[in-house]
PyMOL Python script that loads the backbone (N, CA, C, O; Angstrom):
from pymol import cmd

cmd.read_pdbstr("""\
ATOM      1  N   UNK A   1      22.074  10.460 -10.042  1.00  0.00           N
ATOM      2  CA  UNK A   1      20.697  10.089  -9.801  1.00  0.00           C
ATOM      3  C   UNK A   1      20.384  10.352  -8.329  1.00  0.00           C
ATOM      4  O   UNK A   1      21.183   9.953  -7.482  1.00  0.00           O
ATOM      5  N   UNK A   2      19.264  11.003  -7.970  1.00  0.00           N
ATOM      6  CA  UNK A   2      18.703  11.249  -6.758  1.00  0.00           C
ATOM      7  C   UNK A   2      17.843   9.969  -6.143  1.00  0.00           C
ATOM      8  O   UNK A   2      17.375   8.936  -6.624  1.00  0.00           O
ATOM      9  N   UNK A   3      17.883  10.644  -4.683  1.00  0.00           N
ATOM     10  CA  UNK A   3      17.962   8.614  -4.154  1.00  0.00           C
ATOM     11  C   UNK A   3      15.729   8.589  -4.294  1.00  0.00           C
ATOM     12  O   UNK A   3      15.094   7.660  -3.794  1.00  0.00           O
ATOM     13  N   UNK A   4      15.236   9.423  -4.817  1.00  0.00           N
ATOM     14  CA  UNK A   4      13.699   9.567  -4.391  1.00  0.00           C
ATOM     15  C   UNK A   4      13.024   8.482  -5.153  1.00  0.00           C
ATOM     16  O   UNK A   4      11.797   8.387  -5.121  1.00  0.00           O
ATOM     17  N   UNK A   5      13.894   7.512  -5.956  1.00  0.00           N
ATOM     18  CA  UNK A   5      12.387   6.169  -6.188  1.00  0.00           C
ATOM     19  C   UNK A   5      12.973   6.053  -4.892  1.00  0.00           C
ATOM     20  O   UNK A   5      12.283   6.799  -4.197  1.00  0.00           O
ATOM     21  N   UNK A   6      13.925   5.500  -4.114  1.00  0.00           N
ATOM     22  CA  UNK A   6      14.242   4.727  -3.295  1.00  0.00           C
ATOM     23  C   UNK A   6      13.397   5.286  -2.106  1.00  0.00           C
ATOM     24  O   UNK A   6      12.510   4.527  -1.716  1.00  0.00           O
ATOM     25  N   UNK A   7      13.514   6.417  -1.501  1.00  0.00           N
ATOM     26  CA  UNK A   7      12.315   7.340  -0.562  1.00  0.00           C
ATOM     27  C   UNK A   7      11.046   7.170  -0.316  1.00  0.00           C
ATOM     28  O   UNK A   7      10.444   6.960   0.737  1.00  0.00           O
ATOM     29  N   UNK A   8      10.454   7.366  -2.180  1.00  0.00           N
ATOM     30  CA  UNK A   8       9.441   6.731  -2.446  1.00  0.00           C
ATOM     31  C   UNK A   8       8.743   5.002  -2.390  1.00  0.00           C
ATOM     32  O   UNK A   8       7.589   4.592  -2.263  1.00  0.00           O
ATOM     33  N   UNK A   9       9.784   4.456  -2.517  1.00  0.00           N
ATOM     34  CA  UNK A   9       9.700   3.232  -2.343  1.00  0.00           C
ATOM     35  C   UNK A   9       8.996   2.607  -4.043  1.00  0.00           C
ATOM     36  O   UNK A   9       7.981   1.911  -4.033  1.00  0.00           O
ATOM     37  N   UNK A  10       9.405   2.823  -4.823  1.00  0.00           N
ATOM     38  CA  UNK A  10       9.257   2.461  -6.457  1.00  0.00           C
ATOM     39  C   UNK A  10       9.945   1.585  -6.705  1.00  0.00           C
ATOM     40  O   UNK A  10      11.112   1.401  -6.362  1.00  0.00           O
ATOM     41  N   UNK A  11       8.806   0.540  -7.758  1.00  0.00           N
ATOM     42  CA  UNK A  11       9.306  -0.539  -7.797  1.00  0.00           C
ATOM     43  C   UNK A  11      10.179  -0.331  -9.355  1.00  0.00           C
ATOM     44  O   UNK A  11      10.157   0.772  -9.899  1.00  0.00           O
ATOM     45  N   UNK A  12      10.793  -1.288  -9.866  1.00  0.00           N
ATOM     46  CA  UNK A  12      11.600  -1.195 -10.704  1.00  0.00           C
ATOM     47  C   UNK A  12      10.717  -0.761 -11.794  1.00  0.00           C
ATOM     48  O   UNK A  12      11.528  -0.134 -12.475  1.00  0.00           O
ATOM     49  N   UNK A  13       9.618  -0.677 -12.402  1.00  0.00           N
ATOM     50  CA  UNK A  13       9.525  -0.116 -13.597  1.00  0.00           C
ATOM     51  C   UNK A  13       8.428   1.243 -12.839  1.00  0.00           C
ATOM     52  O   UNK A  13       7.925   2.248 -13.341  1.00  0.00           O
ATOM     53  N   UNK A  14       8.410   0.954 -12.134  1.00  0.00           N
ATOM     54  CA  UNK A  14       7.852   3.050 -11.528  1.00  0.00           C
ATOM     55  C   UNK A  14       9.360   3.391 -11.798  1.00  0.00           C
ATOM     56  O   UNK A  14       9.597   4.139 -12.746  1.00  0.00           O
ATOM     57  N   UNK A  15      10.456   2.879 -11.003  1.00  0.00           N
ATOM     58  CA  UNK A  15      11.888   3.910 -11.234  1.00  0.00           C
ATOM     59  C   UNK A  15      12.354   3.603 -12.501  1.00  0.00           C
ATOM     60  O   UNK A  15      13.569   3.432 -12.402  1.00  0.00           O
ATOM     61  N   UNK A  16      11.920   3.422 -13.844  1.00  0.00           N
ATOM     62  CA  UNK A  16      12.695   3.343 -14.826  1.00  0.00           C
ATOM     63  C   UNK A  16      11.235   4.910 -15.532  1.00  0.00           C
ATOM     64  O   UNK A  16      11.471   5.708 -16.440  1.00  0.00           O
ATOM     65  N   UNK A  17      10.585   4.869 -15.128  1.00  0.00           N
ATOM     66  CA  UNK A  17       9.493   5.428 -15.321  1.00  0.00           C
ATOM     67  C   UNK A  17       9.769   6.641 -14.996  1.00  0.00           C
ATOM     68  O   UNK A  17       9.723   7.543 -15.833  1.00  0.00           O
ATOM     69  N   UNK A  18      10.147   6.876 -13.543  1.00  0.00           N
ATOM     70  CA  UNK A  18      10.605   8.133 -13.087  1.00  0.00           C
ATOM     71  C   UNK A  18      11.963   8.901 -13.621  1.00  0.00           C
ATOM     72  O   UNK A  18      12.304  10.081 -13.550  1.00  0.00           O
ATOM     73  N   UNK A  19      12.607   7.714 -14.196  1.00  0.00           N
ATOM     74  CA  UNK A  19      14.238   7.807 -14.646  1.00  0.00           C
ATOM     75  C   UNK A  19      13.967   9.101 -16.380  1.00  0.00           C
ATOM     76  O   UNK A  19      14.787   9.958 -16.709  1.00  0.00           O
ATOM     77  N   UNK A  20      12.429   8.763 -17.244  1.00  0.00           N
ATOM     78  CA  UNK A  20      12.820   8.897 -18.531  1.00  0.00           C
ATOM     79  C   UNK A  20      11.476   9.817 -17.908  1.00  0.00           C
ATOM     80  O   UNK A  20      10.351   9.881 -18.405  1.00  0.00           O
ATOM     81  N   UNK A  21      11.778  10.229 -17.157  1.00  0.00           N
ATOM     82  CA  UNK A  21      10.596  11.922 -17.572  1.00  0.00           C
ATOM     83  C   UNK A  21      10.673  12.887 -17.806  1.00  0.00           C
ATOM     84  O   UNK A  21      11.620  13.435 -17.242  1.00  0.00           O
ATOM     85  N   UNK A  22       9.999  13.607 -18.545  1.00  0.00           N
ATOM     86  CA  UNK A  22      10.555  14.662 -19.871  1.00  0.00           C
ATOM     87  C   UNK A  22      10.445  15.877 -18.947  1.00  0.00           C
ATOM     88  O   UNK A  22       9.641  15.720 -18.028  1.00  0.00           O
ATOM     89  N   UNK A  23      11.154  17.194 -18.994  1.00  0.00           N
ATOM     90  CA  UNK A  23      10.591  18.134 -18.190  1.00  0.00           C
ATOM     91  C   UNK A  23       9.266  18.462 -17.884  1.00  0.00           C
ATOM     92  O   UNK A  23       9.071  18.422 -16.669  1.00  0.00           O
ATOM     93  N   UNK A  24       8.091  18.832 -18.673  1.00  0.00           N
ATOM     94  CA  UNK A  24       6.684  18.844 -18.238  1.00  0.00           C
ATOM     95  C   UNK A  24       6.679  18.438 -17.081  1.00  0.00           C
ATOM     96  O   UNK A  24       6.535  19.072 -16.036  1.00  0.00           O
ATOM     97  N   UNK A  25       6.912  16.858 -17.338  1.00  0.00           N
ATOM     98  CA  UNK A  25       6.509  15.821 -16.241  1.00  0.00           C
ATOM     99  C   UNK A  25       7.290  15.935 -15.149  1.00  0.00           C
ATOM    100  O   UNK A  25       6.684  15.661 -14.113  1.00  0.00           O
ATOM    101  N   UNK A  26       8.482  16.259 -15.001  1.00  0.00           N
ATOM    102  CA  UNK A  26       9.513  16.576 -13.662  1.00  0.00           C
ATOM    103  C   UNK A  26       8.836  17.765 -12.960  1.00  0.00           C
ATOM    104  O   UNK A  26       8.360  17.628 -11.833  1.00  0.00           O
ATOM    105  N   UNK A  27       8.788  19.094 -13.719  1.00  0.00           N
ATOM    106  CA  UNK A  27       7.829  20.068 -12.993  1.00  0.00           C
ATOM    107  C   UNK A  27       6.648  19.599 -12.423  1.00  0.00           C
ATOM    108  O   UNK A  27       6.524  19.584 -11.198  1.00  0.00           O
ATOM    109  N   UNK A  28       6.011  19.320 -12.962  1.00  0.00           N
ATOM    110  CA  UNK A  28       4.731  19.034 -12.625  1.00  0.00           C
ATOM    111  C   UNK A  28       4.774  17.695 -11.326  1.00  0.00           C
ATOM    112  O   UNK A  28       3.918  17.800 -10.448  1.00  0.00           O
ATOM    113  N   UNK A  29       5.523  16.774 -11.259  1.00  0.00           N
ATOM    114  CA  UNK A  29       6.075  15.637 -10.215  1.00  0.00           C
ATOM    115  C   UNK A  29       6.628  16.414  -9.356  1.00  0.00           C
ATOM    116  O   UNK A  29       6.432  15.910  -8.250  1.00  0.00           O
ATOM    117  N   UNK A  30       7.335  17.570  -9.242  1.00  0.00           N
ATOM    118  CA  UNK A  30       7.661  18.658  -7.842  1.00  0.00           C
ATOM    119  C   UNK A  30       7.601  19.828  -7.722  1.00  0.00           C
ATOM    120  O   UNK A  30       8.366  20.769  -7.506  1.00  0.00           O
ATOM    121  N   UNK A  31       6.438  19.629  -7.916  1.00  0.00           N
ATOM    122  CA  UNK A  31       4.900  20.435  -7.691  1.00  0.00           C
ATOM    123  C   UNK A  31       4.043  20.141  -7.176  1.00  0.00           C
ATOM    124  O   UNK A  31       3.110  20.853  -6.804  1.00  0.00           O
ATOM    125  N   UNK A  32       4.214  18.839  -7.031  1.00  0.00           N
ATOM    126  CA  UNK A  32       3.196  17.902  -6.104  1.00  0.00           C
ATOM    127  C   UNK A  32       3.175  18.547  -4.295  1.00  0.00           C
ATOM    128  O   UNK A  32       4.149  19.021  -3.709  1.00  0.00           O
ATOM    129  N   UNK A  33       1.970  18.396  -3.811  1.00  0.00           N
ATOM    130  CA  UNK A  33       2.488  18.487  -2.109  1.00  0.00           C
ATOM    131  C   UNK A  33       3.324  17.695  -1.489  1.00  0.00           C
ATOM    132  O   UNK A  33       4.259  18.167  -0.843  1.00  0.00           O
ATOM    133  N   UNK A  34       3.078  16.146  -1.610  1.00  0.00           N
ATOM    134  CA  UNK A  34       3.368  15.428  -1.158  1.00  0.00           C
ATOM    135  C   UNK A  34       3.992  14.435  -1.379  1.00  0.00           C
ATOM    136  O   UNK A  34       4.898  14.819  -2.119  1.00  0.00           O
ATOM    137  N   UNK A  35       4.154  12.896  -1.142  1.00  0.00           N
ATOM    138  CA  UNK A  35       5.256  11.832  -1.187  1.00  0.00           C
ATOM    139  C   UNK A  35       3.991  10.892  -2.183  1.00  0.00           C
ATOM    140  O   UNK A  35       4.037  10.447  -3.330  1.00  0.00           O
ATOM    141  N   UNK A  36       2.909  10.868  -1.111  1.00  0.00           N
ATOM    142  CA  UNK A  36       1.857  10.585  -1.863  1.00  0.00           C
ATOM    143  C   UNK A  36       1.086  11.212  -3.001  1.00  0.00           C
ATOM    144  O   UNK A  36       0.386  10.617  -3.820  1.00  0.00           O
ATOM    145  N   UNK A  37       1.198  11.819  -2.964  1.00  0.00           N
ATOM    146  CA  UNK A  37       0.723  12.471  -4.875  1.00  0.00           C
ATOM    147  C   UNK A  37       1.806  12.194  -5.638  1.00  0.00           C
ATOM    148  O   UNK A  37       1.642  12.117  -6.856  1.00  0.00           O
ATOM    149  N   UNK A  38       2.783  12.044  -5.212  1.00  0.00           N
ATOM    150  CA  UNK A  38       4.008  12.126  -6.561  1.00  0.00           C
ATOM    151  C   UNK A  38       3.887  10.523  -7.323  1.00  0.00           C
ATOM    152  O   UNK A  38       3.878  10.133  -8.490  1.00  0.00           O
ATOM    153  N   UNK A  39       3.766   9.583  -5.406  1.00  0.00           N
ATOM    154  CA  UNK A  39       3.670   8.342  -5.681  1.00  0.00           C
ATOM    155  C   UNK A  39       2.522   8.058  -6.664  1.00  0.00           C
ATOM    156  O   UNK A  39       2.880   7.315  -7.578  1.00  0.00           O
ATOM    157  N   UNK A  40       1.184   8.467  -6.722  1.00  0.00           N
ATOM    158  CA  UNK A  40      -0.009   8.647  -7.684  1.00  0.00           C
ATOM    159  C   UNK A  40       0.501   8.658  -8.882  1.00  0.00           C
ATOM    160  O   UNK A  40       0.333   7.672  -9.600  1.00  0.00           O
ATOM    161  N   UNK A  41       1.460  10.135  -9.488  1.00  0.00           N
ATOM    162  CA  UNK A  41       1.498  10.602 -10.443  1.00  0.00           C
ATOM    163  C   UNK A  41       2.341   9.668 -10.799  1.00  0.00           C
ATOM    164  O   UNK A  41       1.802   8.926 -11.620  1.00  0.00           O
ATOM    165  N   UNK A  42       3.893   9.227 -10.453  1.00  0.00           N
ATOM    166  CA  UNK A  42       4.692   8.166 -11.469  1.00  0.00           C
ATOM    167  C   UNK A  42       3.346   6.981 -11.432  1.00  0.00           C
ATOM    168  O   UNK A  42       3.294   6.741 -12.638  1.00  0.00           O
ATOM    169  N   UNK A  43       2.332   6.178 -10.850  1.00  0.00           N
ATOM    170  CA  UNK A  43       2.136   5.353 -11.728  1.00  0.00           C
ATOM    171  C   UNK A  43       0.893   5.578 -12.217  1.00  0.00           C
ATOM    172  O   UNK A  43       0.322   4.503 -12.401  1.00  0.00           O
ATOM    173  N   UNK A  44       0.084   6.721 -12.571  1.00  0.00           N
ATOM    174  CA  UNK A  44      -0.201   7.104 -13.592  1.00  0.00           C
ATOM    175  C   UNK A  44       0.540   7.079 -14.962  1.00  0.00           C
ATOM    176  O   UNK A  44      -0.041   6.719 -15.986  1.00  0.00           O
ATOM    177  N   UNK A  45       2.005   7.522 -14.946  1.00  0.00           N
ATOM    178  CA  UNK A  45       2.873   7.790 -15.825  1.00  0.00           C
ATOM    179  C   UNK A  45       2.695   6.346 -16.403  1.00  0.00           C
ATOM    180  O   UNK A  45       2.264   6.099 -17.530  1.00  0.00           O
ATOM    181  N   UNK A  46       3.046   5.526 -15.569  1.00  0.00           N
ATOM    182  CA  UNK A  46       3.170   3.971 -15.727  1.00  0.00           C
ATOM    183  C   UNK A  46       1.915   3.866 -16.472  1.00  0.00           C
ATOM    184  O   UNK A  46       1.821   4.156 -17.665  1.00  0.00           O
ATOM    185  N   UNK A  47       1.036   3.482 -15.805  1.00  0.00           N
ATOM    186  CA  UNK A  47      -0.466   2.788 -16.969  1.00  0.00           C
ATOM    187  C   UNK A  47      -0.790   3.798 -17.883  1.00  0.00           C
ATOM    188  O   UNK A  47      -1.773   3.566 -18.586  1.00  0.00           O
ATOM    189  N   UNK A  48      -0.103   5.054 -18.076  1.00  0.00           N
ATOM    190  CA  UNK A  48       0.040   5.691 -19.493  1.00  0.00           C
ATOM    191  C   UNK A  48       0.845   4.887 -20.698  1.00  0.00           C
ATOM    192  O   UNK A  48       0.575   4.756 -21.892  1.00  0.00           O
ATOM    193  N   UNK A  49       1.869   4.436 -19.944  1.00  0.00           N
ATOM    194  CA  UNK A  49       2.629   4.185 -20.843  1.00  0.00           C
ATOM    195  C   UNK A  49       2.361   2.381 -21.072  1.00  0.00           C
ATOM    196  O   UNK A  49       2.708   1.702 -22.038  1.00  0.00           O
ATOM    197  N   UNK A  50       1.969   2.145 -20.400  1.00  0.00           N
ATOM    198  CA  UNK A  50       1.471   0.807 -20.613  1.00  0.00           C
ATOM    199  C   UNK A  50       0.330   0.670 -21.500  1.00  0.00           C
ATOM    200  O   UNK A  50       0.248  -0.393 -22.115  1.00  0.00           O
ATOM    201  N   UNK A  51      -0.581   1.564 -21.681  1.00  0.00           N
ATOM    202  CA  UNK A  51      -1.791   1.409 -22.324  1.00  0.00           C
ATOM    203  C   UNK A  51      -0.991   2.162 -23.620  1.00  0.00           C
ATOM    204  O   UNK A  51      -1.139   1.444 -24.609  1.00  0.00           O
ATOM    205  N   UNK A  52      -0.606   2.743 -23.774  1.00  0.00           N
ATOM    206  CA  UNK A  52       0.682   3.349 -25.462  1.00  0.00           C
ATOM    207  C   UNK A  52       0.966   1.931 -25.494  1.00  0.00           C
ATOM    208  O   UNK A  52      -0.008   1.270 -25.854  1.00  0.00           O
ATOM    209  N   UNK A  53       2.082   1.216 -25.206  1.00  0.00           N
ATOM    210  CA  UNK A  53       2.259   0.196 -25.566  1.00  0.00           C
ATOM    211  C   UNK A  53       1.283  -1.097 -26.113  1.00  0.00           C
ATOM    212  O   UNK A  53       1.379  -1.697 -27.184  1.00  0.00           O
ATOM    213  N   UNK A  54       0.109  -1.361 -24.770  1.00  0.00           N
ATOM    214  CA  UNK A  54      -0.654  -2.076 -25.731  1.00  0.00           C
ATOM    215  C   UNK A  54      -1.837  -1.665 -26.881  1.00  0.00           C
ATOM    216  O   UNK A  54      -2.739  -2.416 -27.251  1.00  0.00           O
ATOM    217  N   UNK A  55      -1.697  -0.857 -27.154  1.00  0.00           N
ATOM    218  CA  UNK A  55      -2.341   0.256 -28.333  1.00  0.00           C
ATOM    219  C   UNK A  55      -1.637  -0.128 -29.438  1.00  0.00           C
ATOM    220  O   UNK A  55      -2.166  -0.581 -30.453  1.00  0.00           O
ATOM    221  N   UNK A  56      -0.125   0.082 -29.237  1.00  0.00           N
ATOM    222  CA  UNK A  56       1.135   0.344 -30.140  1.00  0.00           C
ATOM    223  C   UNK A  56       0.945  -1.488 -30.598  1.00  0.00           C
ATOM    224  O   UNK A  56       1.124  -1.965 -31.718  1.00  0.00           O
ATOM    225  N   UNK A  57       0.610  -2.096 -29.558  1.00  0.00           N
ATOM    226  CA  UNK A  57       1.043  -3.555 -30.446  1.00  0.00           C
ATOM    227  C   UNK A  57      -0.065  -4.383 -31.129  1.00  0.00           C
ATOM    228  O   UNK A  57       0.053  -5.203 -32.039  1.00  0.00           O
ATOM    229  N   UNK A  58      -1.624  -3.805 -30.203  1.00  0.00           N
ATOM    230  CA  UNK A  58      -2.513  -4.464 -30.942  1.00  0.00           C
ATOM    231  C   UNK A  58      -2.848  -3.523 -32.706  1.00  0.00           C
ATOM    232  O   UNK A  58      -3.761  -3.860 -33.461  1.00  0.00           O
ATOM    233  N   UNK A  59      -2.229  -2.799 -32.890  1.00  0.00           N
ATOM    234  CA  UNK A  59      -2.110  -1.708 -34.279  1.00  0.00           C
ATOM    235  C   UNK A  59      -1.093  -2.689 -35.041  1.00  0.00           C
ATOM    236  O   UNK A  59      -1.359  -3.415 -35.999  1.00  0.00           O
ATOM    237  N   UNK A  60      -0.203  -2.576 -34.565  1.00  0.00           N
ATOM    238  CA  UNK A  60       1.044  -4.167 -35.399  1.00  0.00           C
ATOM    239  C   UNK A  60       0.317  -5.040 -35.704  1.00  0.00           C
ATOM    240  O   UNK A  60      -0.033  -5.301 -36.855  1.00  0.00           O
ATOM    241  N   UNK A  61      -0.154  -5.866 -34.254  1.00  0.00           N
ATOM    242  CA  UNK A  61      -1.190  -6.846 -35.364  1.00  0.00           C
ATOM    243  C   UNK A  61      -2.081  -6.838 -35.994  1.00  0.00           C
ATOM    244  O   UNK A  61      -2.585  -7.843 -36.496  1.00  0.00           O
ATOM    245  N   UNK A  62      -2.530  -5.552 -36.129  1.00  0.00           N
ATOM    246  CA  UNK A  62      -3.647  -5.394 -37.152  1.00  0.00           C
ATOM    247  C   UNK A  62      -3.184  -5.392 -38.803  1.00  0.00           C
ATOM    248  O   UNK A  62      -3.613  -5.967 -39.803  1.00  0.00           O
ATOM    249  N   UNK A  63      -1.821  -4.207 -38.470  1.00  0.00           N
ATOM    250  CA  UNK A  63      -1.589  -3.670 -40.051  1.00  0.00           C
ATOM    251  C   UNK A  63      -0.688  -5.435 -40.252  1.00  0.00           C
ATOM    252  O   UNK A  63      -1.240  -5.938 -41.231  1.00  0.00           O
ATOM    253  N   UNK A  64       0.218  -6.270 -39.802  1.00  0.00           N
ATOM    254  CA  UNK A  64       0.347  -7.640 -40.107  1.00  0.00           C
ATOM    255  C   UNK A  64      -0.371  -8.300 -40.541  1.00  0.00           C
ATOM    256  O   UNK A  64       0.025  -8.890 -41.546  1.00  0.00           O
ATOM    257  N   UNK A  65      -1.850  -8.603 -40.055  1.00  0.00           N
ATOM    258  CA  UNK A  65      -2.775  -9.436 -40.184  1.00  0.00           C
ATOM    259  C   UNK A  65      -3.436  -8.599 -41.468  1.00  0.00           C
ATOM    260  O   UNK A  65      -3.996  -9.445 -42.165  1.00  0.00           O
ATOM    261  N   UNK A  66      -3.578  -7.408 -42.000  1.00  0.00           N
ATOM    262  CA  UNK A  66      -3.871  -6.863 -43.159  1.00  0.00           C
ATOM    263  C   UNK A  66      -2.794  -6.674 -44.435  1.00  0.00           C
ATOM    264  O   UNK A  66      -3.193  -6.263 -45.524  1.00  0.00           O
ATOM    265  N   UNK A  67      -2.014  -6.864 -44.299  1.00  0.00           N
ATOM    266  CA  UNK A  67      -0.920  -7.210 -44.730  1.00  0.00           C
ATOM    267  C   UNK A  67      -0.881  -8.616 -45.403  1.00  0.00           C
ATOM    268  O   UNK A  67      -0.917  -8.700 -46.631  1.00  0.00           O
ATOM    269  N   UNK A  68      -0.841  -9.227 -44.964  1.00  0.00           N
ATOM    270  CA  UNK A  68      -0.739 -10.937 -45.146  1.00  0.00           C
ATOM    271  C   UNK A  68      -1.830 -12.075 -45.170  1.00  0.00           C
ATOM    272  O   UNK A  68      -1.740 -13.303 -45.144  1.00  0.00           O
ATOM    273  N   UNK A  69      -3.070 -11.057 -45.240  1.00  0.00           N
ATOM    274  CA  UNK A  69      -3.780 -12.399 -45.396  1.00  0.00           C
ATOM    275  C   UNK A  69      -4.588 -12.351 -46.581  1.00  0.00           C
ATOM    276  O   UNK A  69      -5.258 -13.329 -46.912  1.00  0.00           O
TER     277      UNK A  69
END
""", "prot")
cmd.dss("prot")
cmd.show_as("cartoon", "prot")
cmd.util.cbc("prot")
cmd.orient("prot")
């Protein structure tokens, strides 16, 4: 592992964030100019994946609550 959350200064779920990025996203992250755009782009990555998740769970409670009542 390369030391650049630490460079960057990323907090633990930006560097778990930066840890699971698919190639696209690695090219495109150094490709960036700078320390600051990259910093932009992982937490973009982040409230991507945060808004998937709460998407992903308010859909559970839907098909549950259609399910069972």
């Amino acid at each position: 592992m390369d030391g650049t959350p630490a460079r960057l200064g990323l907090n633990p779920v930006e560097t778990e964030v930066y840890n699971n990025m698919i190639a696209r996203e690695r090219i495109t992250f150094n490709a960036l100019p700078d320390d600051n755009a990259r910093i932009g782009y992982v937490r973009a990555l982040v409230d991507r994946d945060r808004t998937w998740r709460e998407r992903s769970d308010i859909s559970q409670k839907l098909i549950y609550c259609g399910l069972y009542r």
